[in-house]
C-alpha positions in Angstrom: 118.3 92.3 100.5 114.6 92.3 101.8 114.0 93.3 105.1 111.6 92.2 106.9 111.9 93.6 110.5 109.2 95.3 112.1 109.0 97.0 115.6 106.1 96.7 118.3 106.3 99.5 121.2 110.0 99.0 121.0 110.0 95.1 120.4 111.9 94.4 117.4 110.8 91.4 115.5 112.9 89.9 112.8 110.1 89.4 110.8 106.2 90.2 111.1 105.1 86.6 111.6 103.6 85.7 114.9 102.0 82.4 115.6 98.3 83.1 117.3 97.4 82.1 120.5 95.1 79.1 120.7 96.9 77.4 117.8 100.6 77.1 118.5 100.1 75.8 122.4 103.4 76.6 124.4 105.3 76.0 121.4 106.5 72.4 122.5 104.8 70.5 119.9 105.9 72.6 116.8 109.7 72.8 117.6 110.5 68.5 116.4 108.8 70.4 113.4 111.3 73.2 112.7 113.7 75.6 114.6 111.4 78.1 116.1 113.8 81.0 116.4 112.9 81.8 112.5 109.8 83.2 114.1 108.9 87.0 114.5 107.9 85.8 118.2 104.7 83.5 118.8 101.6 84.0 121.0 101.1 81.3 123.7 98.1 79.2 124.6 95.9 81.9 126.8 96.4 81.7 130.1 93.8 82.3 133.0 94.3 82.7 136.8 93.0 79.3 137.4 94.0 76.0 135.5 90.7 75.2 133.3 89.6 71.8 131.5 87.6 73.9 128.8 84.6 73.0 127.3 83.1 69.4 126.5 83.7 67.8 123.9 83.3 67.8 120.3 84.7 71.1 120.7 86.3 71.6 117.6 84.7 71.4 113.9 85.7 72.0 110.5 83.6 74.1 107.5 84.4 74.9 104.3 86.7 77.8 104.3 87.8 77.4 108.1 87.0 76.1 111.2 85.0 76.5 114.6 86.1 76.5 117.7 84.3 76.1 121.7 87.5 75.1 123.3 87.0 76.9 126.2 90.7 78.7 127.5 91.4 74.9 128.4 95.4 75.8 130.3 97.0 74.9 133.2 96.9 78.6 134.7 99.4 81.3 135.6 101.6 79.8 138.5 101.8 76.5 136.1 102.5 78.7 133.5 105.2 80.5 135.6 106.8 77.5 137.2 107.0 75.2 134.0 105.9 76.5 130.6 108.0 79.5 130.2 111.2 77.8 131.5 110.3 75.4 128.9 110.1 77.7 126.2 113.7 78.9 126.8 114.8 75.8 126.1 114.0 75.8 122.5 112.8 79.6 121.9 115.6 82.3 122.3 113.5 85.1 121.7 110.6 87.8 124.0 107.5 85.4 123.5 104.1 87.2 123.3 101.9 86.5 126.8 98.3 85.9 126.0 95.9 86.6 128.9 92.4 86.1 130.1 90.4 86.5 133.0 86.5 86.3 133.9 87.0 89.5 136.0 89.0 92.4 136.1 90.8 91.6 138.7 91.6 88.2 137.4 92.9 90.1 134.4 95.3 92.3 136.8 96.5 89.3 139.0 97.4 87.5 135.9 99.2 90.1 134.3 100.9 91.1 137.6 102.3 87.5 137.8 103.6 87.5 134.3 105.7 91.0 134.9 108.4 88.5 136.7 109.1 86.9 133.4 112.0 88.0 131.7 111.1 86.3 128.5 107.6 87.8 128.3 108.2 90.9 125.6 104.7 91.6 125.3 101.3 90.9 126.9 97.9 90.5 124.6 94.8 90.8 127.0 92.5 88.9 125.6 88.7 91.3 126.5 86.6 88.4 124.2 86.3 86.6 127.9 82.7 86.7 129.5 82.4 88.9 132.5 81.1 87.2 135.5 80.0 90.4 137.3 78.0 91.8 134.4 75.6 88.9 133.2 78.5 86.8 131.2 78.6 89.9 128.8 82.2 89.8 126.7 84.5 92.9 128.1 85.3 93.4 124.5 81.7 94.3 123.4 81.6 97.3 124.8 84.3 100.4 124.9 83.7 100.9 128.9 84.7 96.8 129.3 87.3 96.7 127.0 89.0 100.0 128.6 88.1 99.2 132.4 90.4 95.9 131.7 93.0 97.9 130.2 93.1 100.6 132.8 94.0 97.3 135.2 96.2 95.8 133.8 98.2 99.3 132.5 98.8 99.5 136.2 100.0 96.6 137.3 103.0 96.0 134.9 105.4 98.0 132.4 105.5 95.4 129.7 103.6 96.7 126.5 100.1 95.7 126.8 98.6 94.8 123.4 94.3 94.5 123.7 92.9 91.6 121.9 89.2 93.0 120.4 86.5 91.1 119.6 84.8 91.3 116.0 81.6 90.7 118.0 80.9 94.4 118.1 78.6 96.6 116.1 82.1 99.7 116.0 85.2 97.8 116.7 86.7 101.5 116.0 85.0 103.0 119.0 86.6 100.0 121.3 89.8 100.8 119.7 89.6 103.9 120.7 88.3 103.7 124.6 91.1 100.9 124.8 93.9 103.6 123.9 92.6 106.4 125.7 92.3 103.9 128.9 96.6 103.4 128.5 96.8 100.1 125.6 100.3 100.2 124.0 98.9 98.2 120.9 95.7 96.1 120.0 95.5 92.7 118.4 92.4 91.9 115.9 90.4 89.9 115.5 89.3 87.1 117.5 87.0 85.1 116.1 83.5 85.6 114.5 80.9 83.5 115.7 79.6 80.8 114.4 77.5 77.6 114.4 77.0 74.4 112.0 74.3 71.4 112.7 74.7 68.1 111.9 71.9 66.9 110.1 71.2 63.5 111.2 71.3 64.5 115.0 69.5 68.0 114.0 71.7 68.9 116.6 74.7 71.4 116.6 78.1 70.3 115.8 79.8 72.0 119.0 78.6 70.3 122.6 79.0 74.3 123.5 76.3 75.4 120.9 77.9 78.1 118.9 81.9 78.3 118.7 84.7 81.2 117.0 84.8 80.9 113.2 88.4 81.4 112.0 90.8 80.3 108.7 90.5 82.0 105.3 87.1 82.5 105.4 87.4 85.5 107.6 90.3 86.8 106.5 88.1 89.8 104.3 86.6 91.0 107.5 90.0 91.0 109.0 91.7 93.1 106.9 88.3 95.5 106.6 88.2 95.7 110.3 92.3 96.4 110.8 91.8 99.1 108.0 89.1 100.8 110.5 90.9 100.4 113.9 94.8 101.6 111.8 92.3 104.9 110.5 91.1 105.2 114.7 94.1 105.2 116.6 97.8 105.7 116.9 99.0 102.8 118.4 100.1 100.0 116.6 98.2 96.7 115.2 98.8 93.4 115.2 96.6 92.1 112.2 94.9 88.0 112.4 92.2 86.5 110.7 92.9 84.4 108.2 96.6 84.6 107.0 98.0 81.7 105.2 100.1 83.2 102.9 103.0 85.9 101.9 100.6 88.0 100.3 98.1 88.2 102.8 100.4 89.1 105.3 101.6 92.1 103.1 98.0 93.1 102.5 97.3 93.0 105.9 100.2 95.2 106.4 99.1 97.6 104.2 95.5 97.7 106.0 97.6 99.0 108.6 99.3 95.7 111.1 102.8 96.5 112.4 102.7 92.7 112.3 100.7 89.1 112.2 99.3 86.5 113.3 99.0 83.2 111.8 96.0 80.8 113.5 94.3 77.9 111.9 96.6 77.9 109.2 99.2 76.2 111.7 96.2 74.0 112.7 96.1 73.2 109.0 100.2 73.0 108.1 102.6 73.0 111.1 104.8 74.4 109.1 102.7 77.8 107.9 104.4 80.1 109.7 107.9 78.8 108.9 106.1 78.8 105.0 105.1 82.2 105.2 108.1 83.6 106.2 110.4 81.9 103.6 107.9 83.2 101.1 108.2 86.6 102.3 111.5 88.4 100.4 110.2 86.8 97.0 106.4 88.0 97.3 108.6 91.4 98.7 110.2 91.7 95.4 107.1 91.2 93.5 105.7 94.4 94.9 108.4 96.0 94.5 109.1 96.3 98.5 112.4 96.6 100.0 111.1 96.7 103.9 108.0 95.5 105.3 108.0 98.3 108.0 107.5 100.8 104.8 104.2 99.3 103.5 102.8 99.7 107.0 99.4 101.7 106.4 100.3 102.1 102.8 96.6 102.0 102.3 95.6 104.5 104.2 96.4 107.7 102.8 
């Protein structure tokens, strides 16, 4: 019998397959779809200190082999997140959901993750460092190692819950990032966010997005993904959550073997409600294919 558990700083997942923030909300609109508790765990919609409307609108846009998004962290903050959305979720989810936090400052970062130590149900917290920082010019804390690892050294002391680093691909060495983010106390990382991107409509000669520019994810990215887990696996020693295009059992394996202790699935639920759900049904027959009798074995595989 396949099996497809997998372990994240002492989380054990049944399965690998995690839902990606930004595409699965609080989970209340995909549970009339399916029984969530089939899911490894699932990301929820990030969450800032203050509530926040997000960008204007059109803020969403498709192209061929993906889509863009300028949403903008649009969520009803922390407290609101506190007070409603997570007692929510245990009504239909009976398993450690996956916290995913921004902040324009690092001390937004901090507040916010303080908060979220009260909640029993929070298993894991993914820092999202792809937010702008205020203080330095709007410059992303993820683009460079001394952001990325002053946000981690925050938050590291301000809860015990694992903290997992969400990096940016925007970066010329993602590896070096990697790197300042585990020396500065990270648990785990999460990779990638999105790549940016841009489309114009021709008619307006004007750009799709009201925001300009917007994050490019679906299969499209999904090489770069995988190249830039390999990298940030070969870096470090803490474990990897792997995104960027996964819509399928196979990809999720390969994406294992760059070195992911797990997944995340993002447009493709955008796409499909029911991808995740899918992709996890698919997994013991695309196991057998490759001759794999546990997915935590094939972690890294490629590697050595």
């Amino acid at each position: 019998m396949a099996d497809l558990r997998v372990s994240l700083s002492g989380l054990v997942l049944d399965n690998p397959v995690i839902p990606a923030s930004g595409t699965f909300g609080y989970g209340a609109e995909f549970k009339n779809f399916y029984d969530l508790d089939i899911l490894g765990s699932f990301s929820f919609k990030g969450t800032t200190l203050q509530p926040r409307f997000g960008n204007p609108t059109p803020r969403i846009a498709e192209c061929p082999g993906g889509m863009l998004n300028a949403v903008g962290l649009q969520n009803p903050g922390i407290d609101a997140v506190l007070a409603h959305e997570l007692p929510q979720i245990a009504t239909f989810f009976h398993k450690p959901v996956i916290a995913n936090i921004g902040g324009f400052t690092v001390e937004e970062f901090a507040t916010c993750c303080a908060k979220i130590e009260s909640a029993p149900q929070v298993g894991l917290i993914e820092v999202n460092v792809s937010c702008p920082n205020v203080h330095e010019g709007g410059v992303n804390f993820g683009s460079t190692p001394e952001g990325a690892a002053a946000v981690t050294r925050a938050v590291k002391q301000v809860t015990s819950k694992p903290v997992y680093i969400k990096l940016s691909p925007n970066v010329g060495d993602i590896a070096a990032v990697a790197k300042a983010c585990e020396e500065a106390g990270a648990d785990g990382l999460s990779l990638i966010n999105t790549l940016v991107g841009m489309r114009i409509d021709p008619k307006t000669r004007r750009p799709v997005l009201a925001n300009g520019m917007g994050g490019l994810s679906g299969p499209a990215i999904f090489p770069v993904a995988v190249r830039m887990v390999y990298q940030v696996a070969k870096a470090v020693r803490i474990p990897v959550i792997g995104m960027g295009g996964i819509d399928s059992a196979d990809k999720v394996i390969e994406m294992m073997m760059a070195g992911a202790a797990a997944v995340q699935v993002g447009a493709a639920n955008l796409v499909d409600p029911y991808a995740s759900k899918d992709i996890i049904e698919a997994l013991p027959a695309a196991m057998q294919r490759y001759g794999i009798a546990r997915l935590s074995d094939i972690v890294g595989a490629a590697l050595a």
